[in-house]
N, CA and C atoms as an extended XYZ file, in Angstrom:
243
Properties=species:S:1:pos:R:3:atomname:S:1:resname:S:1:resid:I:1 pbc="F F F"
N        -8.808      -26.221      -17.167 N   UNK     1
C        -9.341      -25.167      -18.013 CA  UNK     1
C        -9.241      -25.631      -19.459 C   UNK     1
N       -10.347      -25.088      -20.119 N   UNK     2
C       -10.417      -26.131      -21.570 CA  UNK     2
C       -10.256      -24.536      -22.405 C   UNK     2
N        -9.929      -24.739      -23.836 N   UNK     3
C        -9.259      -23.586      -24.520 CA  UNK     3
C       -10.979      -23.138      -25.172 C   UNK     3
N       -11.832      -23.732      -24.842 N   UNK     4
C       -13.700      -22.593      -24.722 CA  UNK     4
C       -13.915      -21.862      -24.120 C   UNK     4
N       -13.192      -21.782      -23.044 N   UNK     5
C       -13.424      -21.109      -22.084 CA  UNK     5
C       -12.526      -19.804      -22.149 C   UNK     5
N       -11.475      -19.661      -22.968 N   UNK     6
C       -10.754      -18.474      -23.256 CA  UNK     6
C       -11.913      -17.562      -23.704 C   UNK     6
N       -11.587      -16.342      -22.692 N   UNK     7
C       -11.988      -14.615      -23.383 CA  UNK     7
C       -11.571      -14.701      -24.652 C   UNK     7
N       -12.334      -14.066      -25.399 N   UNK     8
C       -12.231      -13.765      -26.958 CA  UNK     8
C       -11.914      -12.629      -26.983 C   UNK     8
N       -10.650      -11.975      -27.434 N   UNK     9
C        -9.887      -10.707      -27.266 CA  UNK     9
C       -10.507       -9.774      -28.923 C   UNK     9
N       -11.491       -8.641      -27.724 N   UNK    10
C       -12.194       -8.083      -28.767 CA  UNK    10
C       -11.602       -6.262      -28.504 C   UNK    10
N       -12.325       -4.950      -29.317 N   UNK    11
C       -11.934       -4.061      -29.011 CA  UNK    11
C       -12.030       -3.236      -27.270 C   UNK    11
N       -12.305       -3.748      -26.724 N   UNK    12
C       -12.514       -3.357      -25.187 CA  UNK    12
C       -12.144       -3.971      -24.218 C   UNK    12
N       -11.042       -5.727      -24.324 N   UNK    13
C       -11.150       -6.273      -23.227 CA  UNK    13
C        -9.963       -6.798      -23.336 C   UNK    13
N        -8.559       -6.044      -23.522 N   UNK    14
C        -7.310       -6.685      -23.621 CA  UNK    14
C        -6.441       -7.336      -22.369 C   UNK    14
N        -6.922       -6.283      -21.281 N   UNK    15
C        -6.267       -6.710      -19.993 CA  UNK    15
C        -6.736       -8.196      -19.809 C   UNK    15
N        -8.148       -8.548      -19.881 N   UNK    16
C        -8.572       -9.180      -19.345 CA  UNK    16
C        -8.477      -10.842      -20.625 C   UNK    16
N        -8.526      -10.803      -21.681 N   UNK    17
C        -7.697      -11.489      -22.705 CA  UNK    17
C        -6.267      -11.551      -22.029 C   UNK    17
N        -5.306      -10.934      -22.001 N   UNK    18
C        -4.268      -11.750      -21.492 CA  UNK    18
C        -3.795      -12.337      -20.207 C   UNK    18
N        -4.755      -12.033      -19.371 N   UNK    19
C        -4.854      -12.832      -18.245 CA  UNK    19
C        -5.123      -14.234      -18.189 C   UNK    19
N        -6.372      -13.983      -19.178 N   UNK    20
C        -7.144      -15.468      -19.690 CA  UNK    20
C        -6.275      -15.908      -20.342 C   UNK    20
N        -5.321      -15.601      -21.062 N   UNK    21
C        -4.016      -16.612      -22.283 CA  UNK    21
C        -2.900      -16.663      -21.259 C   UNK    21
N        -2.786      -15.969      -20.136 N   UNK    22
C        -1.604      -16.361      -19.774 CA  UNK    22
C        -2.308      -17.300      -18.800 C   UNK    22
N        -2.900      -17.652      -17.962 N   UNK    23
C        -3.590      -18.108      -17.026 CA  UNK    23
C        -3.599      -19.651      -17.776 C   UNK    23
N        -3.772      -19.786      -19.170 N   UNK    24
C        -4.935      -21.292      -19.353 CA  UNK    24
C        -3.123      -21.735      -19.657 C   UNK    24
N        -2.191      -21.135      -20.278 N   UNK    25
C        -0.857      -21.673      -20.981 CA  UNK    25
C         0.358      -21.665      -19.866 C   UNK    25
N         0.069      -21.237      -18.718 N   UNK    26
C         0.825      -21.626      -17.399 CA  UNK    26
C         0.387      -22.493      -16.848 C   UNK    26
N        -0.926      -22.776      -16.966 N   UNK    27
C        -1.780      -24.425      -16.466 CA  UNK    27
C        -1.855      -25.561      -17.660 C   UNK    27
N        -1.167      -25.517      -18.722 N   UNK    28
C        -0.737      -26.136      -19.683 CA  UNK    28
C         0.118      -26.671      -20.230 C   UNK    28
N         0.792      -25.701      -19.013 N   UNK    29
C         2.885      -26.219      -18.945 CA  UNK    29
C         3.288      -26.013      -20.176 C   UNK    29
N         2.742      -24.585      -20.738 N   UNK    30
C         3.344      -23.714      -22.651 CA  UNK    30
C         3.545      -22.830      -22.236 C   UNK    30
N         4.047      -22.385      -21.294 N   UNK    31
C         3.928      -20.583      -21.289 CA  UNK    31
C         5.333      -20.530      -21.154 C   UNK    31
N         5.905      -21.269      -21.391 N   UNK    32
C         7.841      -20.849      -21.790 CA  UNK    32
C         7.983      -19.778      -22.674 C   UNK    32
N         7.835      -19.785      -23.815 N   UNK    33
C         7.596      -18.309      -24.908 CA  UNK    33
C         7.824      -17.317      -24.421 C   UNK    33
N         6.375      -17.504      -23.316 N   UNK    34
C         5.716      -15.892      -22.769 CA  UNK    34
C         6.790      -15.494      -21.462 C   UNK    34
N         7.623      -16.383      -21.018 N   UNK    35
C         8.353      -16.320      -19.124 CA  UNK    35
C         9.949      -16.528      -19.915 C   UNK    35
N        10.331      -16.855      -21.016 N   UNK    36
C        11.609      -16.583      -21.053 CA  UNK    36
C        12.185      -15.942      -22.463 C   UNK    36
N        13.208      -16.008      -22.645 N   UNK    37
C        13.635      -15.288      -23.876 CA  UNK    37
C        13.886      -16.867      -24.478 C   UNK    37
N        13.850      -16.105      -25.851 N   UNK    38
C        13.913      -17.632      -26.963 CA  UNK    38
C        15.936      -18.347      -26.893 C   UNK    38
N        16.024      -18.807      -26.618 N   UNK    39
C        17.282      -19.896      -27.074 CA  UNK    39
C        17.949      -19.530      -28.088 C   UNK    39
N        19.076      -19.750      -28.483 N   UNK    40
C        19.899      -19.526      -29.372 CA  UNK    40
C        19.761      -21.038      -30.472 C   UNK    40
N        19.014      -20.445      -32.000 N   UNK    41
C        19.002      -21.496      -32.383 CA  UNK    41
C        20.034      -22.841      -32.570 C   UNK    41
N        19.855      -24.021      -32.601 N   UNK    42
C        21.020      -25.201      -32.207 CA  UNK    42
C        21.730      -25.321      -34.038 C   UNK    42
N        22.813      -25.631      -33.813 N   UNK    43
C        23.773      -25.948      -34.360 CA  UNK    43
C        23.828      -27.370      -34.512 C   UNK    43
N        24.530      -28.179      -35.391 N   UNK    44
C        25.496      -29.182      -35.432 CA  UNK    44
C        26.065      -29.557      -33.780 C   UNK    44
N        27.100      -28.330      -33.652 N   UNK    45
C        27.826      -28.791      -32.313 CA  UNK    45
C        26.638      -28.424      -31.349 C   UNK    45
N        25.564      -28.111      -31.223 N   UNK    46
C        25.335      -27.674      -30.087 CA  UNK    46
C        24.884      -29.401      -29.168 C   UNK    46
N        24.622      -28.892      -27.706 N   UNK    47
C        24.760      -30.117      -27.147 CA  UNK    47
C        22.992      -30.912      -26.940 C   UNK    47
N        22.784      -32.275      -26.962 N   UNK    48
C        21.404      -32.350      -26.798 CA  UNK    48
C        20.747      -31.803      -26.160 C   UNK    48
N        20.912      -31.270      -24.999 N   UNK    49
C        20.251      -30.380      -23.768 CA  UNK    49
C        20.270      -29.151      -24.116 C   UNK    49
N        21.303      -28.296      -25.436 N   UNK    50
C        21.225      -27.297      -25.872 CA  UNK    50
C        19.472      -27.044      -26.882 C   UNK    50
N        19.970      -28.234      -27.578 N   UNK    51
C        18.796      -28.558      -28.776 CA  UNK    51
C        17.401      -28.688      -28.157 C   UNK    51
N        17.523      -29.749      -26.721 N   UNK    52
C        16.068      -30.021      -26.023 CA  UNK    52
C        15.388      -28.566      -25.831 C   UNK    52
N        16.365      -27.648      -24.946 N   UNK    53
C        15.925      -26.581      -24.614 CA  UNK    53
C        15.415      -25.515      -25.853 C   UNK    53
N        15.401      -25.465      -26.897 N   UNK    54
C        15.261      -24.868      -27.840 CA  UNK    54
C        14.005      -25.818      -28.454 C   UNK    54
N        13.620      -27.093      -28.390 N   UNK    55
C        12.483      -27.663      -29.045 CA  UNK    55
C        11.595      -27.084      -28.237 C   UNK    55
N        11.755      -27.541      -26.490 N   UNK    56
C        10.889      -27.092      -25.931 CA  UNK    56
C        10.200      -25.508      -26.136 C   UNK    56
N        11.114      -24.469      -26.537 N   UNK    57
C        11.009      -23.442      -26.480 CA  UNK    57
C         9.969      -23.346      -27.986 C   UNK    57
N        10.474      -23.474      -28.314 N   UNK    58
C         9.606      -23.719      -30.344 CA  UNK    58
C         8.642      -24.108      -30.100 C   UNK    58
N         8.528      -25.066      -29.757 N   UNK    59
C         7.158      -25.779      -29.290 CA  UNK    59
C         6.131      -25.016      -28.084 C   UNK    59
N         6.263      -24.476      -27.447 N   UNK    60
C         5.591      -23.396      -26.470 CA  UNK    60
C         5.131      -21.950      -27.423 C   UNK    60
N         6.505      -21.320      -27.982 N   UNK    61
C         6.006      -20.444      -29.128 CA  UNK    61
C         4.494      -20.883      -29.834 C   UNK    61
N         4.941      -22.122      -30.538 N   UNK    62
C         3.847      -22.394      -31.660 CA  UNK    62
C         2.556      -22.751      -30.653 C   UNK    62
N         2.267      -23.149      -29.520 N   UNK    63
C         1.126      -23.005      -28.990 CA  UNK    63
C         0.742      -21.949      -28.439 C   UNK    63
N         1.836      -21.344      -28.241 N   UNK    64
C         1.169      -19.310      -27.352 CA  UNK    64
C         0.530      -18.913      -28.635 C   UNK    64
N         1.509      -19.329      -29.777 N   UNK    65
C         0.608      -18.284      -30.751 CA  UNK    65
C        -0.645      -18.969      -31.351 C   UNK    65
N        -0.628      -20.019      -31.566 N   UNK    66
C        -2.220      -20.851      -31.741 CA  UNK    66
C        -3.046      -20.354      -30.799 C   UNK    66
N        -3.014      -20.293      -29.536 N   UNK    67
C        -3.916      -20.169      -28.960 CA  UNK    67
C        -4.437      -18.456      -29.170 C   UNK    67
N        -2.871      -17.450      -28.749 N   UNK    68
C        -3.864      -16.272      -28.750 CA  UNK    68
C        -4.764      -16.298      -30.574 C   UNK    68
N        -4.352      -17.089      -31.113 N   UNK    69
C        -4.876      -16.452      -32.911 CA  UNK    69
C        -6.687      -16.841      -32.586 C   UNK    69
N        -6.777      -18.354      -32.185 N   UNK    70
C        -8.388      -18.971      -31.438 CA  UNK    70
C        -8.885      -17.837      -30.948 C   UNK    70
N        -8.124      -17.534      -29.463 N   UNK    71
C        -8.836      -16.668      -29.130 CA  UNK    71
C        -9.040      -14.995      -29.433 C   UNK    71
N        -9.107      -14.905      -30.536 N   UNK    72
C        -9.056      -13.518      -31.296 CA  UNK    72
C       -10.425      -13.165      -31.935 C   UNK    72
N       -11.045      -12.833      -31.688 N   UNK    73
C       -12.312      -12.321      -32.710 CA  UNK    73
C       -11.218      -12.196      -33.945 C   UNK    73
N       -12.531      -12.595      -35.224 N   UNK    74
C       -12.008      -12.598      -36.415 CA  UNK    74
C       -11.882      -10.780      -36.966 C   UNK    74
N       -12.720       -9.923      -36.655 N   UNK    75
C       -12.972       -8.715      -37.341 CA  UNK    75
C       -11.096       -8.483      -37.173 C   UNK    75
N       -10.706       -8.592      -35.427 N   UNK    76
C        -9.171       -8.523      -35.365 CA  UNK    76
C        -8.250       -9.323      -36.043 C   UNK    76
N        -8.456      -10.236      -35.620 N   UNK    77
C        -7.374      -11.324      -36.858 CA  UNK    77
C        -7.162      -11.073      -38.177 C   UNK    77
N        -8.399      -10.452      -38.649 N   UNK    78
C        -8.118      -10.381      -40.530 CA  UNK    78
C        -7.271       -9.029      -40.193 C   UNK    78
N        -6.968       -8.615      -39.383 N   UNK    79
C        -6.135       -6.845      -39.105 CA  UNK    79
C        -4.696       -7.244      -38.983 C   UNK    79
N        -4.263       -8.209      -38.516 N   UNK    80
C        -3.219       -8.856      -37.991 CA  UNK    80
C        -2.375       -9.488      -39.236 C   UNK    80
N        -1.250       -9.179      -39.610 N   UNK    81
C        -0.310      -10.470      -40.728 CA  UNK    81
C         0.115      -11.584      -40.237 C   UNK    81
């Protein structure tokens, strides 16, 4: 699935917009964000596998939210901070 093919989340079609964002970012291996709670940011002491798990997590964030912003009609987006 290519990110053109995302529903464009307009005033009438939300169910069906997040089906389409969760659908393309679980076949993208990003949908960590959306399936778990965020990590406790890392520390100094924390351990590399503490830190990995928290990049990974950051890094899934910043593409859930790239993608739903793409797929947003603009009239909505300029509504949005």
């Amino acid at each position: 699935m290519q990110i053109g093919f995302l529903i464009k989340l307009n005033e009438t079609n939300y169910e069906d917009w997040v089906d389409s964002i969760k659908l393309f970012l679980a076949i993208s291996c990003v949908d960590a964000a959306l399936t778990k709670d965020e990590p406790c940011i890392p520390t100094d002491t924390s351990s590399s596998r503490e830190k990995m798990k928290y990049e990974r997590w950051d890094h899934s964030n910043k593409i859930c939210l790239m993608t739903m912003k793409h797929s947003t009609e603009k009239t909505i987006k300029d509504n949005i901070p």
